[in-house]
C-alpha positions as CSV (number, residue, x, y, z in Angstrom):
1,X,92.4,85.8,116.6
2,X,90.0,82.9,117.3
3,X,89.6,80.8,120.5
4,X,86.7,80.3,122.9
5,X,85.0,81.6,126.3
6,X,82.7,80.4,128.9
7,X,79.4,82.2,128.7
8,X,78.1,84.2,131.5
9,X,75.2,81.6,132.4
10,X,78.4,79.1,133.1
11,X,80.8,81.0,134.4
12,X,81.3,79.1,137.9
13,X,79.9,75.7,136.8
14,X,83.2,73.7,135.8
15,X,82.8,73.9,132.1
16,X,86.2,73.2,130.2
17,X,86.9,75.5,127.2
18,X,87.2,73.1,124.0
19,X,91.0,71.4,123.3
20,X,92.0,69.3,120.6
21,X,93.4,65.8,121.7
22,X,97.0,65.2,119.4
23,X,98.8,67.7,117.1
24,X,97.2,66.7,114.3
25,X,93.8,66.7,115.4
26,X,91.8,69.2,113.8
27,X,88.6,69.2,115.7
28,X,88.2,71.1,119.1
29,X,86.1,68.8,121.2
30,X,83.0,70.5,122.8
31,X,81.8,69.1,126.1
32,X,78.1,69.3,127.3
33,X,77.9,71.7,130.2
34,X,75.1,69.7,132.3
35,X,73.2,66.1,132.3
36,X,71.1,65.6,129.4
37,X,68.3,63.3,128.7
38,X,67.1,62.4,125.0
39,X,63.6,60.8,124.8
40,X,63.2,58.4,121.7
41,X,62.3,60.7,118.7
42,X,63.8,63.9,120.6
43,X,65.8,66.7,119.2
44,X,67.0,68.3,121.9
45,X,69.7,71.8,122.1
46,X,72.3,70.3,124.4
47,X,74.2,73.3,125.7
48,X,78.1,73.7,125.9
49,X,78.4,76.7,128.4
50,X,81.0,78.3,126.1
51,X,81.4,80.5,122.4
52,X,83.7,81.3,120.0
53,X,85.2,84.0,118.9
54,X,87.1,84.1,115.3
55,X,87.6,86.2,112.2
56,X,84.9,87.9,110.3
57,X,85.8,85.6,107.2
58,X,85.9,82.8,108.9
59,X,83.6,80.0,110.8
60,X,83.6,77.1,113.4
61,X,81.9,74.0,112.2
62,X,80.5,71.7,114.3
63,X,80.2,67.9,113.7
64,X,79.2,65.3,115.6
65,X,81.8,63.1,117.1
66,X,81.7,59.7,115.7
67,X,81.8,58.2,119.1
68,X,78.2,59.5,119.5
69,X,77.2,57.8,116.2
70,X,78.6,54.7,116.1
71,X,78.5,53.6,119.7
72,X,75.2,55.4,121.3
73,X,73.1,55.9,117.7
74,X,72.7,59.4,118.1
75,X,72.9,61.9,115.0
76,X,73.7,65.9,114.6
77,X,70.1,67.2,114.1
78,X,71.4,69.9,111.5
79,X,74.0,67.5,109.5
80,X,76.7,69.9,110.1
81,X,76.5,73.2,112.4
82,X,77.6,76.7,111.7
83,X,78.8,79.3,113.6
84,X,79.1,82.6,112.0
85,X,81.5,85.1,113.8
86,X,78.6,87.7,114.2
87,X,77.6,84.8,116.7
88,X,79.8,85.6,119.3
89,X,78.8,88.1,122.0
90,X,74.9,88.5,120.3
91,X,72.5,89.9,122.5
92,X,70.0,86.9,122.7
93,X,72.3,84.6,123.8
94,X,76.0,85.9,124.2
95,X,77.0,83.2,121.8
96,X,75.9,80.2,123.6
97,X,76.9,77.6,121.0
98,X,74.4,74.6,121.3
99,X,74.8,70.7,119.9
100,X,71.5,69.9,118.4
101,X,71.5,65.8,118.9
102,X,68.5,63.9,117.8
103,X,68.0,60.3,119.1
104,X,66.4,58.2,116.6
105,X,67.0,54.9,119.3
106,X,63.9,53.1,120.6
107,X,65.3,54.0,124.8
108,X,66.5,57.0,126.1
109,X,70.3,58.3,125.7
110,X,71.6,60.0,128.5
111,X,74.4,62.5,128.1
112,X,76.8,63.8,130.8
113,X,78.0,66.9,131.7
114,X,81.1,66.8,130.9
115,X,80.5,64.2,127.7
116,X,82.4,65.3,124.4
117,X,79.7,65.4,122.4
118,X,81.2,67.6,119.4
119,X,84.1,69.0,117.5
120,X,84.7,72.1,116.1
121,X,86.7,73.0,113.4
122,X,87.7,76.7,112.4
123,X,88.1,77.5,108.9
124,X,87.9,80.4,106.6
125,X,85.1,81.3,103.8
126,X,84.8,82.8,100.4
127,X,82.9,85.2,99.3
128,X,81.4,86.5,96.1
129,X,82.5,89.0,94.1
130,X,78.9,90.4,93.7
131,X,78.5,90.0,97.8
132,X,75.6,91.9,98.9
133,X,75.2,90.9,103.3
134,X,75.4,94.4,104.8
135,X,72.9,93.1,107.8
136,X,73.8,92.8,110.8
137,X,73.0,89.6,112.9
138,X,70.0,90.9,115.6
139,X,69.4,87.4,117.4
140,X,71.4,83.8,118.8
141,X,70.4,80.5,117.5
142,X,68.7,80.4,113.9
143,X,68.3,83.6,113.8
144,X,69.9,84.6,109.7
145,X,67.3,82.2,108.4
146,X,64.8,84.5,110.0
């Protein structure tokens, strides 16, 4: 089973859960869930108001939609984003999945709510034979490299 939810914070604030466009698209476009400002030089967390859920071997990518890049000049802070299934439902944040957008411009970008700022692809992993990870995840955003 995989799919997405709002989160709590965003329950009753209009937020639509993440759809791909055509049949053959293979990216779930993630929407921001309120009006963002980026300075020049900011990185800023741009929140989604919703998580995934998936398969403990698998994960959700996130990449920046070229839209974003090529039109406005705004980049995916992290290259590409991860979300691990232990993600979903963690006590810091319930899952919160965030777009980390840095604006390299000279002026500000605004982004509205509502903007498809993302897309999301699910996608199983492999593992090592010699796989050691018994831990299990204690925080929201960063927090494995902890």
């Amino acid at each position: 089973m995989r799919g997405f939810e709002i989160v709590s914070f965003f329950k009753d604030e209009g937020i639509n859960l993440p759809q791909r466009k055509t049949r053959a698209s293979a990216g779930y476009d993630l929407e921001a869930a309120e009006d963002v400002v980026l300075q020049p030089g900011e990185v800023k967390l741009i929140p989604t108001g919703v998580k995934a859920f998936m398969e403990e071997d698998e994960v959700l990518l996130i990449y920046l939609r070229s839209s974003l890049a090529v039109k406005r000049g705004l980049l995916l802070a992290n290259g590409v984003g991860v979300v691990d299934a232990d993600y979903y439902d963690n006590p810091e944040n319930e899952g919160h999945i965030m777009v980390p957008l840095y604006n390299p411009q000279k002026q500000p970008v605004i982004i509205k709510k509502g903007e498809r700022i993302a897309q999301g692809i699910f996608t199983k992993y492999l593992k090592t034979d010699d796989d050691q990870a018994a831990a299990a995840r204690t925080g929201g955003f960063g927090s494995t490299g902890q």
